[in-house]
C-alpha positions as YAML, in Angstrom:
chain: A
units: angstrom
residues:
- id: 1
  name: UNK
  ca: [43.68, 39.00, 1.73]
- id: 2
  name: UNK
  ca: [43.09, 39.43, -2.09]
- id: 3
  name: UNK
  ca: [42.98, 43.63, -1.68]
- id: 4
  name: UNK
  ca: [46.22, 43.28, 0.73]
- id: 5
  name: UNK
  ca: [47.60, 41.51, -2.27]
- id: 6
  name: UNK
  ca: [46.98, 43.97, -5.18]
- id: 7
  name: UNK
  ca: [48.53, 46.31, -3.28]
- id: 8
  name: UNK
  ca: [52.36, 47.57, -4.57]
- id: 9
  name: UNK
  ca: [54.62, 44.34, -3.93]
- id: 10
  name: UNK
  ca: [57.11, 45.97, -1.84]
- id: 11
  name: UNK
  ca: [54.33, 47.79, 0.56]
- id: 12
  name: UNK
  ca: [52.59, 44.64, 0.77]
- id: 13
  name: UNK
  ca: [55.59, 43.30, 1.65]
- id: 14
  name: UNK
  ca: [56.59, 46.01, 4.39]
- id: 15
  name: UNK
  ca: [52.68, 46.00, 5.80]
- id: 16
  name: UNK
  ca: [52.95, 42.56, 6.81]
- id: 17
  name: UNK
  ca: [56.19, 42.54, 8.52]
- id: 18
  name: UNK
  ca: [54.98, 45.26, 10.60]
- id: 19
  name: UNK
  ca: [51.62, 43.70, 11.47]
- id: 20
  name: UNK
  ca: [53.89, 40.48, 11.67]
- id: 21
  name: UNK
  ca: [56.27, 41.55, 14.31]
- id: 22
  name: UNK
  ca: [53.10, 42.76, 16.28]
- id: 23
  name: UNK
  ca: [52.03, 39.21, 16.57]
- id: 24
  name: UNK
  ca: [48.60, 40.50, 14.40]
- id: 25
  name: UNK
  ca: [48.80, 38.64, 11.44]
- id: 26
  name: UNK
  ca: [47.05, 34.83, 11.47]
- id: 27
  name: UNK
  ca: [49.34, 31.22, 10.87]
- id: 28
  name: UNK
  ca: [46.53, 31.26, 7.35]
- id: 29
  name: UNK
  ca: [47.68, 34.65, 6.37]
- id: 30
  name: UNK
  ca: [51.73, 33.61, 7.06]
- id: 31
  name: UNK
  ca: [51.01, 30.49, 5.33]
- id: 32
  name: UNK
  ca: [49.50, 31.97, 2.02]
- id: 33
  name: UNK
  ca: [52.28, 35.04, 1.98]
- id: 34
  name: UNK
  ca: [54.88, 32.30, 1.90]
- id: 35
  name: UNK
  ca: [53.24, 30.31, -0.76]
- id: 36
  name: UNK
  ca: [53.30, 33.80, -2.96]
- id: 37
  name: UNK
  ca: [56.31, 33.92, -2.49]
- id: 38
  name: UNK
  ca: [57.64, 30.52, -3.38]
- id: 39
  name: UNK
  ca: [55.76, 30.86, -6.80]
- id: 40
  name: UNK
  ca: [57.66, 33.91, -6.87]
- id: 41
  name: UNK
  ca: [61.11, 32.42, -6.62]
- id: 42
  name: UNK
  ca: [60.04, 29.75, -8.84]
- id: 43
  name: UNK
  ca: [59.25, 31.92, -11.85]
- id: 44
  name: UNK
  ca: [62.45, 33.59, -11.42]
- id: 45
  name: UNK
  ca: [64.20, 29.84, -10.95]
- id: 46
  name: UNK
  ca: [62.41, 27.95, -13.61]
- id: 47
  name: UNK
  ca: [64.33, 28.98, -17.73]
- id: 48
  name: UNK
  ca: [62.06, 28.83, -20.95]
- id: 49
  name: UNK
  ca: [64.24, 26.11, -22.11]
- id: 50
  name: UNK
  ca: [66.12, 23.11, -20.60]
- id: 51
  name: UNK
  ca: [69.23, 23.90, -22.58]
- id: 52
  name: UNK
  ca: [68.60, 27.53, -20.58]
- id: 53
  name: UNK
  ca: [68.18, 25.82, -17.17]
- id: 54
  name: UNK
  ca: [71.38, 23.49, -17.77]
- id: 55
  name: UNK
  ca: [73.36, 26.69, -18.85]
- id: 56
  name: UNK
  ca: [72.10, 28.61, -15.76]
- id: 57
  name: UNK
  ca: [73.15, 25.56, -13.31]
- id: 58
  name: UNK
  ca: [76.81, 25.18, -14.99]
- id: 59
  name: UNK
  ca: [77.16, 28.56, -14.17]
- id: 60
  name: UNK
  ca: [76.07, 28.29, -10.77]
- id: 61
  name: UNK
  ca: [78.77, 25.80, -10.49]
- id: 62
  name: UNK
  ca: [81.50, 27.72, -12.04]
- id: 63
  name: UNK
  ca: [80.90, 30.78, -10.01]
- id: 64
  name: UNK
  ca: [81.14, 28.47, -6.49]
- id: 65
  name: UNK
  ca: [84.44, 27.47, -7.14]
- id: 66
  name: UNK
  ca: [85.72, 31.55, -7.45]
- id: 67
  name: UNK
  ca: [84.42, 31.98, -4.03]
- id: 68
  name: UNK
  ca: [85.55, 31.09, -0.46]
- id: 69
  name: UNK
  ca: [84.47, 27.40, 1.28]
- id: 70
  name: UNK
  ca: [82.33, 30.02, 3.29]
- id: 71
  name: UNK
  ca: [81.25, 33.45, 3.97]
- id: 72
  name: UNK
  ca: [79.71, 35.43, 6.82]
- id: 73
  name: UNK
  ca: [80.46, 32.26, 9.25]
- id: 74
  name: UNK
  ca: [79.63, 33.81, 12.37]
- id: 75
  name: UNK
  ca: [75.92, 34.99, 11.45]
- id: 76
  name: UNK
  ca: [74.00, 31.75, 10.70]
- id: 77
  name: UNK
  ca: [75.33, 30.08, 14.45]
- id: 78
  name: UNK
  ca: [74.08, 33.52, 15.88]
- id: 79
  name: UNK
  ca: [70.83, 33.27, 13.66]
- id: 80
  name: UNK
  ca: [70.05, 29.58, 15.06]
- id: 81
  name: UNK
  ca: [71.90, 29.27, 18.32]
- id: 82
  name: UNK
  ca: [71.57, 32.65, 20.63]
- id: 83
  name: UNK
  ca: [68.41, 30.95, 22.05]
- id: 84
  name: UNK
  ca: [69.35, 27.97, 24.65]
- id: 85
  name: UNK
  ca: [69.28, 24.30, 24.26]
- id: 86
  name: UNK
  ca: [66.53, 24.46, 26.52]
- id: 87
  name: UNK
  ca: [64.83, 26.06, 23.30]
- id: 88
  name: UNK
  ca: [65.61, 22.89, 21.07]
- id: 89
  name: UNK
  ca: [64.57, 20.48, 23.64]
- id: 90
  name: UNK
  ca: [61.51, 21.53, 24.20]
- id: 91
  name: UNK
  ca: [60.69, 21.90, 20.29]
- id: 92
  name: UNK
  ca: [62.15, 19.21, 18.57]
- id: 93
  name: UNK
  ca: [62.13, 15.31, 19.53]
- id: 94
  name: UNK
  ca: [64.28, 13.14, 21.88]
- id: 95
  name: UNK
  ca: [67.50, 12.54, 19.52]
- id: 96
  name: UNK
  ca: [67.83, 16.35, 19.25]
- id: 97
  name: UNK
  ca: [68.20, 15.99, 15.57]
- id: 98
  name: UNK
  ca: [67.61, 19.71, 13.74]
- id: 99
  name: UNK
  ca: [66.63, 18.35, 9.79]
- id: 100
  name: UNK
  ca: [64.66, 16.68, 8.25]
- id: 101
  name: UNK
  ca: [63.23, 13.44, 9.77]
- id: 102
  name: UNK
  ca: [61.49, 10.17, 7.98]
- id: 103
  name: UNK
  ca: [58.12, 9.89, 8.16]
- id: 104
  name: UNK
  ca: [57.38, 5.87, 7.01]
- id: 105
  name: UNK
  ca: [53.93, 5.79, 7.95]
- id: 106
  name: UNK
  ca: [51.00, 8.19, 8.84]
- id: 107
  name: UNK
  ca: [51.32, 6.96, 12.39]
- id: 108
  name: UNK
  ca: [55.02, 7.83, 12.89]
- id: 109
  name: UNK
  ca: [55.53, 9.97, 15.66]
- id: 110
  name: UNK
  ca: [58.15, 12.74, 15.49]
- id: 111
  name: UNK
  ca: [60.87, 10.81, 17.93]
- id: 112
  name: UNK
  ca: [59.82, 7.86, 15.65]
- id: 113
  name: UNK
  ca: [60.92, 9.87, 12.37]
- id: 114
  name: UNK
  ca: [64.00, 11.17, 13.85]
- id: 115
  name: UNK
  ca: [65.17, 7.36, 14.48]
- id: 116
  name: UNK
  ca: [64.03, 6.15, 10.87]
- id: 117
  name: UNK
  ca: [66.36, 8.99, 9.14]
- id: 118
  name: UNK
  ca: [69.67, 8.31, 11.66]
- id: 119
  name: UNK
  ca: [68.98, 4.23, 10.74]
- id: 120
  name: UNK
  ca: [68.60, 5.70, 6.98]
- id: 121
  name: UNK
  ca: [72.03, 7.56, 7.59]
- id: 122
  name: UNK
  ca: [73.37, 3.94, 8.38]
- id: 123
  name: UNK
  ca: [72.22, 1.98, 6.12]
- id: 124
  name: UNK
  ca: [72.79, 4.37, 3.11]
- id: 125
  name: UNK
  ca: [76.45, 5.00, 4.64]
- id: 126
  name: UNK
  ca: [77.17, 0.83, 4.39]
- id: 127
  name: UNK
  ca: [78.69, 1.90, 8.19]
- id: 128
  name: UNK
  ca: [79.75, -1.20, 10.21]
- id: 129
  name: UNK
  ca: [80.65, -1.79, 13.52]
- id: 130
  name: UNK
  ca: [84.19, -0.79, 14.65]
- id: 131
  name: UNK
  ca: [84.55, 2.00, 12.00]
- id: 132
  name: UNK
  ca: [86.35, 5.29, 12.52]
- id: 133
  name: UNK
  ca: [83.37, 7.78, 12.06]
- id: 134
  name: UNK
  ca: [83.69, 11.68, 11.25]
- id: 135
  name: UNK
  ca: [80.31, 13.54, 11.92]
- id: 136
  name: UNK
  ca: [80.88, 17.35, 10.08]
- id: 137
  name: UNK
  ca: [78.33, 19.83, 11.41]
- id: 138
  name: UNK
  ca: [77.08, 17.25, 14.24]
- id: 139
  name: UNK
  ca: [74.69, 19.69, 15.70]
- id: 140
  name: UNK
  ca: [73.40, 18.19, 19.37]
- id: 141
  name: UNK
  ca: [74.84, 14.55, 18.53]
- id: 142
  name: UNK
  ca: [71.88, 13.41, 17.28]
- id: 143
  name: UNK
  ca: [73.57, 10.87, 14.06]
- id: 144
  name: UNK
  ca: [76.38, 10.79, 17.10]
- id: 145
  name: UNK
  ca: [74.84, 9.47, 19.65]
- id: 146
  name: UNK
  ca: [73.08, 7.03, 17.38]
- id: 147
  name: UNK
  ca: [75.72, 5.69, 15.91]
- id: 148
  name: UNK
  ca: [77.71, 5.23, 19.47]
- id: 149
  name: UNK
  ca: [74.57, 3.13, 20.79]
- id: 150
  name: UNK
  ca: [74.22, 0.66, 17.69]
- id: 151
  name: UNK
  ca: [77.61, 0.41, 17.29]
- id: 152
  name: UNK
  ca: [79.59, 0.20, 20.08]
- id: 153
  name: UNK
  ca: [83.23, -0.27, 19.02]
- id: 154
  name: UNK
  ca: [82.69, 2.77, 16.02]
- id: 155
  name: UNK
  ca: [85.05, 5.73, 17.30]
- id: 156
  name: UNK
  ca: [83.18, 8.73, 16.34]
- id: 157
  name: UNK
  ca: [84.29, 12.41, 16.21]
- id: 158
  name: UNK
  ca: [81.63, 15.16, 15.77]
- id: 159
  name: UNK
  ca: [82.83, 18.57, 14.28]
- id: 160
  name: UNK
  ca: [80.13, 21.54, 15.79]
- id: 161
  name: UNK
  ca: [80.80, 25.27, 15.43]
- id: 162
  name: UNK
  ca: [79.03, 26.05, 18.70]
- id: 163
  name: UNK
  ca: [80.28, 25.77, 22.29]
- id: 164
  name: UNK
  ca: [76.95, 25.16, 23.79]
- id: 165
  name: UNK
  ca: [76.36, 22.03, 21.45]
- id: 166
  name: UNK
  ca: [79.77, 20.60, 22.59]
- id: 167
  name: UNK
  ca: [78.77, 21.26, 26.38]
- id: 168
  name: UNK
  ca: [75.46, 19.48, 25.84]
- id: 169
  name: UNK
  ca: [77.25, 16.55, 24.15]
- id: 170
  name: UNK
  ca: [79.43, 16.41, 26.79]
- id: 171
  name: UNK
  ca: [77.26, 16.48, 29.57]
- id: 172
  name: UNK
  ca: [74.93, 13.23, 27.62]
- id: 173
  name: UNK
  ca: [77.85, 11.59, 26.95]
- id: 174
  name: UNK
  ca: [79.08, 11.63, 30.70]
- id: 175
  name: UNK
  ca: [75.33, 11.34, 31.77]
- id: 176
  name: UNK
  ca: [74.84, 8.23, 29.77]
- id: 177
  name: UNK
  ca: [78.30, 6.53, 29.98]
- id: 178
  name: UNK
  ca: [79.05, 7.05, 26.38]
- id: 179
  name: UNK
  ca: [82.83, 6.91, 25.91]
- id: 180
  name: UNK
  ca: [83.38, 6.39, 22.44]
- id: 181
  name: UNK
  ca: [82.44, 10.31, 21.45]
- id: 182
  name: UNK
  ca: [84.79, 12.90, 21.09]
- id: 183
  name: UNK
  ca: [83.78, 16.71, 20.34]
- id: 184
  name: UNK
  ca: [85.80, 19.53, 17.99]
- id: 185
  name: UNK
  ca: [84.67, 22.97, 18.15]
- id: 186
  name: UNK
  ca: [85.59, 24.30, 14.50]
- id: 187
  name: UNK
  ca: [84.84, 25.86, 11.60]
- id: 188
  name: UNK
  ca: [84.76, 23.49, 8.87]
- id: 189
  name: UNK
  ca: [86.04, 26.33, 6.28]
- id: 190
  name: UNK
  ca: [88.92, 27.02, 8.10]
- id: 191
  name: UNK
  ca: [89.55, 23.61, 9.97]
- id: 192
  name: UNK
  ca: [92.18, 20.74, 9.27]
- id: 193
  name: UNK
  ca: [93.55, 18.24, 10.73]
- id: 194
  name: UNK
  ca: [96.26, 14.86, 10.23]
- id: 195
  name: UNK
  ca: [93.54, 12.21, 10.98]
- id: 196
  name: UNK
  ca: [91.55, 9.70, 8.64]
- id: 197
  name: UNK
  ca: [87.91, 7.92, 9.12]
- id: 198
  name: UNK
  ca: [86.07, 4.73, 7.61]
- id: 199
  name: UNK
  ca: [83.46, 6.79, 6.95]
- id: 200
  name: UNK
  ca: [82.20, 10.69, 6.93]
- id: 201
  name: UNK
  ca: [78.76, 12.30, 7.37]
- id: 202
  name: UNK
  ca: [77.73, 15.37, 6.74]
- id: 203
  name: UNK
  ca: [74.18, 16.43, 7.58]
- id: 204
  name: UNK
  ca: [72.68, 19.36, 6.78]
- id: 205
  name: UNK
  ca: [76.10, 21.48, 6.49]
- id: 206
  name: UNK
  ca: [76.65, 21.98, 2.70]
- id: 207
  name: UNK
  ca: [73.89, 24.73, 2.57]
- id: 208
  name: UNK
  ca: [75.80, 26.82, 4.71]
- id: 209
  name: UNK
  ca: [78.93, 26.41, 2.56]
- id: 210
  name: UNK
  ca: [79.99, 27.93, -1.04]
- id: 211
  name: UNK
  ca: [83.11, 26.18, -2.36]
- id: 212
  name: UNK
  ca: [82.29, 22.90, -2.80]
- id: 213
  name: UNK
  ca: [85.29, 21.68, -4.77]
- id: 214
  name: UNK
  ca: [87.51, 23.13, -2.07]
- id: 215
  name: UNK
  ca: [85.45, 21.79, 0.70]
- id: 216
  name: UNK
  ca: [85.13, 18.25, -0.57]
- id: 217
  name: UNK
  ca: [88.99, 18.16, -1.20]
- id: 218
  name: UNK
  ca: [89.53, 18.94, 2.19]
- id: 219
  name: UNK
  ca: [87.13, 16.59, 3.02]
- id: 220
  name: UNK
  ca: [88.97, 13.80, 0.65]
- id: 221
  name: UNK
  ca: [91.91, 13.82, 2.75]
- id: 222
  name: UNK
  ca: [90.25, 12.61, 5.95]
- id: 223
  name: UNK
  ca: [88.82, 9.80, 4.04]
- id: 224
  name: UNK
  ca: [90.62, 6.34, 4.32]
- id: 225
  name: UNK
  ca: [91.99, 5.23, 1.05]
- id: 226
  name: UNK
  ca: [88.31, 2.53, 1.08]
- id: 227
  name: UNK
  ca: [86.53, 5.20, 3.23]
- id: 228
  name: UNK
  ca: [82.99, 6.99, 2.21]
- id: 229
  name: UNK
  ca: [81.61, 10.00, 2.36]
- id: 230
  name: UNK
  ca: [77.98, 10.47, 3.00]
- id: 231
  name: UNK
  ca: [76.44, 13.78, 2.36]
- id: 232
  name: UNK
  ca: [72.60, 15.16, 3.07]
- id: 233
  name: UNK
  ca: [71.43, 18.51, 2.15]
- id: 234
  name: UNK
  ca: [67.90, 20.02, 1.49]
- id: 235
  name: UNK
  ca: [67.54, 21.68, -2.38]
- id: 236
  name: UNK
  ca: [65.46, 22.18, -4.59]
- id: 237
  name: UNK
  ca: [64.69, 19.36, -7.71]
- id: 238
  name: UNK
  ca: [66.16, 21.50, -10.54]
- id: 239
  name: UNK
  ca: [68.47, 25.02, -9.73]
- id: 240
  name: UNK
  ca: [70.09, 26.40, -7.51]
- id: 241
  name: UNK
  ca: [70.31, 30.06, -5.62]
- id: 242
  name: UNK
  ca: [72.27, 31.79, -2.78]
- id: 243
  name: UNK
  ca: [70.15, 33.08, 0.36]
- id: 244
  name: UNK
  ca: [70.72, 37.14, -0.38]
- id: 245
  name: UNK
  ca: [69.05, 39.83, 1.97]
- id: 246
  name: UNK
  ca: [68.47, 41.83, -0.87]
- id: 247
  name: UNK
  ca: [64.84, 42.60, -0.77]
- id: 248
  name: UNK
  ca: [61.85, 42.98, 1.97]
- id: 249
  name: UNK
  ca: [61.04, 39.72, 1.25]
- id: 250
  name: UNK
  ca: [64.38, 38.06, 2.04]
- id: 251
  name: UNK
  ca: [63.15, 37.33, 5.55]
- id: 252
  name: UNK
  ca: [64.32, 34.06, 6.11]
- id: 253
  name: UNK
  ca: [67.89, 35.15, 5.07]
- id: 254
  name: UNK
  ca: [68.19, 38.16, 7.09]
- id: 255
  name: UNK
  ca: [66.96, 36.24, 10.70]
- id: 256
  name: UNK
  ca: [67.77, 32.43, 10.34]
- id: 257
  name: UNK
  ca: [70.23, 31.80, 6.90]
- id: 258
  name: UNK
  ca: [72.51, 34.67, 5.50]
- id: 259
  name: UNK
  ca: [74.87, 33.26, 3.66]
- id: 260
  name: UNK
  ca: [73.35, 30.43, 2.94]
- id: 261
  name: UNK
  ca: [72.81, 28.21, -0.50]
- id: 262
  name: UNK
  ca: [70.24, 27.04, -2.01]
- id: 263
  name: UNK
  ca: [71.65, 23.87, -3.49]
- id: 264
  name: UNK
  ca: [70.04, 21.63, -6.57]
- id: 265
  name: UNK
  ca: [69.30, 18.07, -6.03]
- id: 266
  name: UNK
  ca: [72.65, 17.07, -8.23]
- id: 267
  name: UNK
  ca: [75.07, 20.29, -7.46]
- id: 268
  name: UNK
  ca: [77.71, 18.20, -6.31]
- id: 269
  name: UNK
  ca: [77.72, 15.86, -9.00]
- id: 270
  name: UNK
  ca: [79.91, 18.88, -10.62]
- id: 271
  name: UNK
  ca: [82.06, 19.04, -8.03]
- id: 272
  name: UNK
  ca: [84.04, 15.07, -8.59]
- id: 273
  name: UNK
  ca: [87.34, 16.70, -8.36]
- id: 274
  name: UNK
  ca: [88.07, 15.01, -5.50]
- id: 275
  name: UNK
  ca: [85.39, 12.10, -4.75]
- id: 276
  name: UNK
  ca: [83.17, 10.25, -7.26]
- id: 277
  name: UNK
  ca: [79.71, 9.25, -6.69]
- id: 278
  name: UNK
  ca: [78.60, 5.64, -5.63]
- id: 279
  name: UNK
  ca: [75.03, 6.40, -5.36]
- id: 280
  name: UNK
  ca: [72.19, 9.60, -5.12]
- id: 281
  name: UNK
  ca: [69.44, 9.22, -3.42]
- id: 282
  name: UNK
  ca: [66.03, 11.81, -3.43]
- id: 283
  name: UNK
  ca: [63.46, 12.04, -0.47]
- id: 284
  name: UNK
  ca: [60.38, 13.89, -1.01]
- id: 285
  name: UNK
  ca: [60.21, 17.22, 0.72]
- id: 286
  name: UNK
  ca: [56.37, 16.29, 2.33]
- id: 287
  name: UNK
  ca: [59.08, 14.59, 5.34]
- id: 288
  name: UNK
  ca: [60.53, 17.90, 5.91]
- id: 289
  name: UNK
  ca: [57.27, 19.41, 5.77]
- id: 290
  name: UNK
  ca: [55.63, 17.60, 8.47]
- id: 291
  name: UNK
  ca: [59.21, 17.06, 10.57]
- id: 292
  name: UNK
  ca: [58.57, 21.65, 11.09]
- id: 293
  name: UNK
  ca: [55.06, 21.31, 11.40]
- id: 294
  name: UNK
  ca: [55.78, 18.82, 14.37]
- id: 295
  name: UNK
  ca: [58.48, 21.54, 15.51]
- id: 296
  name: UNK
  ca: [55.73, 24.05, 15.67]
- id: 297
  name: UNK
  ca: [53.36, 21.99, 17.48]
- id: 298
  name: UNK
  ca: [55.65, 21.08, 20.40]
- id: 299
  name: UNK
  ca: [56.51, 25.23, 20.32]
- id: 300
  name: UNK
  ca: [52.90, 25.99, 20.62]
- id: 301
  name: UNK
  ca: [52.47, 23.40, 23.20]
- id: 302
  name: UNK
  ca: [55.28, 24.95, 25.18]
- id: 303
  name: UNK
  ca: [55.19, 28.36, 24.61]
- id: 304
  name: UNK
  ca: [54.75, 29.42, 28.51]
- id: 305
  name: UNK
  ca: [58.32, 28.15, 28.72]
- id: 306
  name: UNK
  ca: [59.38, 29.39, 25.99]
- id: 307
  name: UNK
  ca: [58.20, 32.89, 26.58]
- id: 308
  name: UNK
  ca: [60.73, 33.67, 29.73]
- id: 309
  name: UNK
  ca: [63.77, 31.28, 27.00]
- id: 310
  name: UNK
  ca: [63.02, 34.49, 24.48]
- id: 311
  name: UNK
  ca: [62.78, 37.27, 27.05]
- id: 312
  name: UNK
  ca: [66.14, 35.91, 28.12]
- id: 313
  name: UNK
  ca: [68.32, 35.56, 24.91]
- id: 314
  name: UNK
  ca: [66.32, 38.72, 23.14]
- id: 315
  name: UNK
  ca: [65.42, 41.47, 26.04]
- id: 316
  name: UNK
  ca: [61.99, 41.95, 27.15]
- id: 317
  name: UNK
  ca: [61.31, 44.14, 24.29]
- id: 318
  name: UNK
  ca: [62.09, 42.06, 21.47]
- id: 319
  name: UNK
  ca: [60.16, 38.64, 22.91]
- id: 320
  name: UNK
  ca: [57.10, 39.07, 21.29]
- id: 321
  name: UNK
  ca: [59.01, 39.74, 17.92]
- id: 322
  name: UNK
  ca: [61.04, 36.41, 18.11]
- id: 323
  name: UNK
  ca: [58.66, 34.23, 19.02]
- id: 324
  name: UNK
  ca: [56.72, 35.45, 16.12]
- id: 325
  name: UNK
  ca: [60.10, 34.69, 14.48]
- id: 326
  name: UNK
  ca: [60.33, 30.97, 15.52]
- id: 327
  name: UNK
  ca: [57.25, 30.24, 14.86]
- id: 328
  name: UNK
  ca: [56.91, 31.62, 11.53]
- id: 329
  name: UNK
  ca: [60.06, 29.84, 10.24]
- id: 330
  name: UNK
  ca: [58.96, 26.83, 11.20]
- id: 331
  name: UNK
  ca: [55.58, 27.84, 9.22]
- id: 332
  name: UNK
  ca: [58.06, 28.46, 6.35]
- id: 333
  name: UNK
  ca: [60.04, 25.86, 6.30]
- id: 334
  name: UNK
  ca: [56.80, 23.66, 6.27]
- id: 335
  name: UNK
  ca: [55.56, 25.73, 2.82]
- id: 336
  name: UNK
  ca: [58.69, 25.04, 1.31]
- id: 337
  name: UNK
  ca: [59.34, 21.66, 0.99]
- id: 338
  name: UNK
  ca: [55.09, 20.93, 1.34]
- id: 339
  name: UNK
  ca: [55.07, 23.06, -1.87]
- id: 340
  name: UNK
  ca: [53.88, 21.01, -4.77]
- id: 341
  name: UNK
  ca: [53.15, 18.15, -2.96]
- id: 342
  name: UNK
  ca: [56.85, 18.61, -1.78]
- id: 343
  name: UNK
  ca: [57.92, 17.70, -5.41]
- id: 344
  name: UNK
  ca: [60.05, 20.81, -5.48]
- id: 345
  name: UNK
  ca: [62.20, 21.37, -2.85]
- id: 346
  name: UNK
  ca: [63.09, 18.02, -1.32]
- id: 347
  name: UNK
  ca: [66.21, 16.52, 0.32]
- id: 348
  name: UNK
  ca: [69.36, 14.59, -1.54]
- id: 349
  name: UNK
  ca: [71.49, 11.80, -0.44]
- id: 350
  name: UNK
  ca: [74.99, 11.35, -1.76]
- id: 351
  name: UNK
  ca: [76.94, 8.22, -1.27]
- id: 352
  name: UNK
  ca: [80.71, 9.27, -1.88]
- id: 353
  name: UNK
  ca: [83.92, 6.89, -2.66]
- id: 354
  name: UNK
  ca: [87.29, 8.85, -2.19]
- id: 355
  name: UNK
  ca: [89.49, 9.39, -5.69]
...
């Protein structure tokens, strides 16, 4: 490993993708590449000064509000979605839910985790029963379905971007008599609409976005005059960066996140044009890391399915390749927010009141 890694940065680079996509290079090898390159991005993320750093964010800020709510719209549902729900099902736990999940204990299972984030949602949210309930970005119900269970006479919408999530929604919500769930197949960044809810979520949907102030005035204007608005994304503790497929190395961008952001832990503090904050919340990124490295377990435990699910979506040729794929984001995602004892990149909470 050591001579692989004096070897020029962008061959090294180039060497392992090609051994990668070949299935030939070990999960300890993957693992230890990713962690160079998280130091990496946190040399170049890290200024020599905290007046530098505060400078640096400001202008993060100020250059998000010069550019659309979103770009390149179509690529990330492509990136994450060509593969069927079959896929998810079989990798992640019973709620469906794709982010981060609460670990409370060492003993917590993975469909355990999932439930102890959705009740987190709920409690953080102050939602009560009877509420008018948004759900931006609901993915496969997950905070949905949740929500329609414990509280029966909430109305909840879920905005998705993908057909195939609203079919599966559909098909649990007939399946288990749920009645009180109604699917939009949108994109947020282009999206309105004359209606108004007790209370918003959005989970895991900011980091594909850009204009914040734009998107949270939108947002502002579905919001009941005592509604809130609560927000999760995944960031990192101090700056902020776009996903760019720039380099060799932008790997994650180019399969699973172009056009993506990066967000800091308090980015949309700067963004109150709209909204003002009623509380901020951190969660230590070790939940994320062990809610992939459960993900990768269940993939490895399945792969014999999930061999003829990649042959399917990616031809024959390209199966061995994708798998490789899958697996190693999960591996990535894991090395991220583990890094540093997952003191780095971590996931935020934000509590919203409407202005």
């Amino acid at each position: 490993m050591e001579s692989i890694v004096q070897m020029p940065y962008d061959a090294t680079v180039r060497l392992m993708l090609a051994s990668h996509e070949r299935n030939l290079l070990p999960d300890v090898v993957i693992r230890r590449l990713t962690r160079l390159l998280l130091a990496s991005r946190l040399r170049s993320g890290y200024k020599p000064s905290a007046e530098l750093q505060l400078s640096d964010l400001l202008h993060f800020a100020h250059t998000l509000r010069e550019m659309p709510i979103a770009i390149k719209t179509e690529r990330p549902k492509s990136q994450h979605y060509e593969v069927p729900t079959s896929f998810f099902k079989l990798v992640l736990g019973k709620h469906l839910k794709y982010s981060c999940c609460f670990f409370s204990d060492k003993s917590s299972t993975l469909e355990d985790a999932e439930k102890a984030m959705l009740e987190l949602y709920c409690e953080r949210s102050q939602i009560k029963d009877g509420h008018t309930v948004l759900d931006v970005g609901c993915g496969w119900g997950s905070l949905a379905f949740y929500i329609a269970k414990k509280y029966p006479n909430c109305q909840i919408t879920g905005i998705c971007n993908s057909v195939t999530q609203k079919a599966y929604i559909e098909e649990q919500c007939r399946d288990l008599q749920v009645q009180n769930v109604d699917i939009i197949v949108a994109d947020i960044s282009t999206f309105d609409m004359e209606a108004s809810y007790d209370r918003i979520f959005s989970i895991e949907m900011f980091e594909h976005m850009k204009n914040y102030r734009d998107l949270l005035k939108k947002i502002s204007r579905w919001m009941k005059p005592d509604g809130l608005l609560f927000v999760y994304y995944f960031c990192h503790k101090t700056f902020a960066y776009h996903f760019e497929d720039v380099n060799e190395d932008d790997w994650i961008t180019r399969y699973f996140f172009d056009g993506g952001t990066m967000p800091s832990a308090n980015l949309l503090l700067y963004f109150q044009d709209d909204v003002s904050i009623a509380d901020h919340w951190l969660i230590n990124g070790k939940h994320y890391a062990q809610t992939s490295e459960e993900w990768l377990k269940r993939m490895d435990k399945n792969l014999n399915s999930v061999k003829p699910m990649m042959e399917t979506t990616y031809g024959k040729d390209s199966a061995v390749k994708w798998t490789v794929y899958w697996r190693t984001f999960f591996i990535a995602v894991a090395e991220l927010f583990g890094y540093n004892n997952g003191e780095e990149w971590m996931v935020s909470h934000f509590l919203f009141r409407k202005k």
